[in-house]
C-alpha positions in Angstrom: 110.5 67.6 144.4 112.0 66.2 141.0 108.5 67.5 139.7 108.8 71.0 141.5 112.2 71.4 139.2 111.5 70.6 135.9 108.1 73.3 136.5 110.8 76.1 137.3 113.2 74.8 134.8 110.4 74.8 132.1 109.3 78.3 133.2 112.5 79.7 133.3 113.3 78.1 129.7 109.9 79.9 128.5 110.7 83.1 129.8 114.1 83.5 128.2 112.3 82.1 124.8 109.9 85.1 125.4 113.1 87.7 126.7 114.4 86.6 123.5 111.5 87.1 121.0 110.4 90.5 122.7 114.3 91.9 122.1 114.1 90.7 118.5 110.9 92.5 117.9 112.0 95.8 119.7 115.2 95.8 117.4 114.6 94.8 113.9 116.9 93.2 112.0 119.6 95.0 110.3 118.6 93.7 106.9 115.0 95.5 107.3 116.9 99.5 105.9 116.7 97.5 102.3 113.2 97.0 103.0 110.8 99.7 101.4 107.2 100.1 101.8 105.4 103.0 99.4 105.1 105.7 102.6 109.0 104.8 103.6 110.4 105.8 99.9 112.1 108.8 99.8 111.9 110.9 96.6 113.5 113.9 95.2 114.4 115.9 92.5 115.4 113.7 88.7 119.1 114.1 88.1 119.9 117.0 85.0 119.8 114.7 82.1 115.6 114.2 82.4 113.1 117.2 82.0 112.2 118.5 85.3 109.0 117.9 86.7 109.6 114.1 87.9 110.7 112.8 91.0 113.4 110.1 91.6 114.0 107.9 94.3 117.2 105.3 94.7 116.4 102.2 96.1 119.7 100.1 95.4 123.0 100.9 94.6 124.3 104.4 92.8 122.9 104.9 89.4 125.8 107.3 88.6 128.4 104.5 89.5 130.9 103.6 87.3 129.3 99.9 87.9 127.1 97.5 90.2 123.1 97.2 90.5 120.7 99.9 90.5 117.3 100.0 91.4 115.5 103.7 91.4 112.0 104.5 90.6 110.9 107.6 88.6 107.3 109.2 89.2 106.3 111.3 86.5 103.1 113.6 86.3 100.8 113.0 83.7 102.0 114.3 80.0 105.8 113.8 81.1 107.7 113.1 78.1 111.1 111.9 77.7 112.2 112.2 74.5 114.0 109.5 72.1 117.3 108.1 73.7 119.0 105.1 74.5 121.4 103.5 77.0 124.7 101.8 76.5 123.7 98.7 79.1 120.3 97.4 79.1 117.5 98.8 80.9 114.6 96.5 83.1 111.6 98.8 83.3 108.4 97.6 86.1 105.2 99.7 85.4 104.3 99.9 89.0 100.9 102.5 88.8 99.5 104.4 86.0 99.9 103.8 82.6 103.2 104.2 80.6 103.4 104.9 77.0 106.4 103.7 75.3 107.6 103.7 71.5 110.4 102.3 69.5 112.6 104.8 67.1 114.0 108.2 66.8 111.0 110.4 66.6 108.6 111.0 68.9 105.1 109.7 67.9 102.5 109.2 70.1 100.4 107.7 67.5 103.1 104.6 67.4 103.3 104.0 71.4 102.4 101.4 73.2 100.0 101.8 76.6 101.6 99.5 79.7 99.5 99.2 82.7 100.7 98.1 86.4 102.4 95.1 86.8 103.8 94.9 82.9 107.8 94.7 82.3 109.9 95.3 79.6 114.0 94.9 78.9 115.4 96.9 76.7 118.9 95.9 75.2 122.0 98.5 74.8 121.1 100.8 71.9 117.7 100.2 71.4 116.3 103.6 70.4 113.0 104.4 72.3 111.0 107.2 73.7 108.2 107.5 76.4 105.6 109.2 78.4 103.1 109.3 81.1 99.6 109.2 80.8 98.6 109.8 84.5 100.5 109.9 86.9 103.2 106.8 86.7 105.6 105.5 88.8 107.8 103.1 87.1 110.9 101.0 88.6 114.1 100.8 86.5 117.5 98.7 87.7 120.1 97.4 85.3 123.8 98.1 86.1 125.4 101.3 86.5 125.9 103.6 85.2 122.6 104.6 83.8 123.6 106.5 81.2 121.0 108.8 78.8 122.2 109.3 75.4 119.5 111.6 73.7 119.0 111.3 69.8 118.9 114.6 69.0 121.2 116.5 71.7 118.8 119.3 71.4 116.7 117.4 74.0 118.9 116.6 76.9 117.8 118.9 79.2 121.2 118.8 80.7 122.4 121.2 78.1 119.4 123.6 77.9 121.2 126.1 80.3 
């Protein structure tokens, strides 16, 4: 009898382990909408201040915010330039595909750039002067704290104010 109970008390215990498991499966956890998979990014259209042509997508945070973490990542056709800038707070760059040209200084010169491929990462501290383009398509991943902020060399190339 003792025997009998422990049987049905075992099964019983199992099949609320397995209730249990099968809920958290059907309803994933609330932590999984900051998860992102390549096919689950959304992109769009790059904010005014970059040429268009690009696409953007914001992973963490508000870029435009007057502070806290970003993370976005910017997809850029091959032959995309962005023209010499820099940023008032640093900037964490992730070559993620394709190969990213970058170079140092306030004239654009491809002969000076140097070609990143996936998986290379640079930081590049407040006012550090520094231009870049794509050579393929690339997808790079940016985050630093907001607000990213483009301040173009010569103002002639923020696209912003070619209207």
């Amino acid at each position: 009898m003792k025997r009998n109970l422990y049987v049905v008390l075992a099964l019983a215990g199992m099949l609320c382990l397995a209730g249990q498991f099968f809920t958290l499966a059907a309803h994933p956890p609330a932590g999984e909408k900051n998860i992102f998979t390549p096919d689950t990014i959304v992109w769009g259209p790059v904010p005014p201040f970059l040429q268009p042509g690009a696409q953007l997508a914001v992973l963490e945070g508000d870029p435009s915010a007057k502070s806290g973490d970003y993370t976005v990542r910017l997809k850029m056709p091959d032959g995309y330039r962005i023209a010499p800038h820099w940023h008032p707070q640093r900037e964490n760059v992730t070559i993620i595909s394709g190969t990213f040209k970058v170079g140092m200084g306030d004239t654009f010169d491809e002969t000076k750039m140097g070609a990143f491929q996936p998986g290379s990462f640079a930081y590049l501290d407040p006012e550090m002067h520094h231009y870049a383009m794509a050579s393929g398509e690339v997808v790079v991943q940016v985050h630093g704290m907001a607000p990213l902020q483009f301040n173009y060399i010569n103002a002639g190339d923020d696209p912003s104010q070619k209207k």
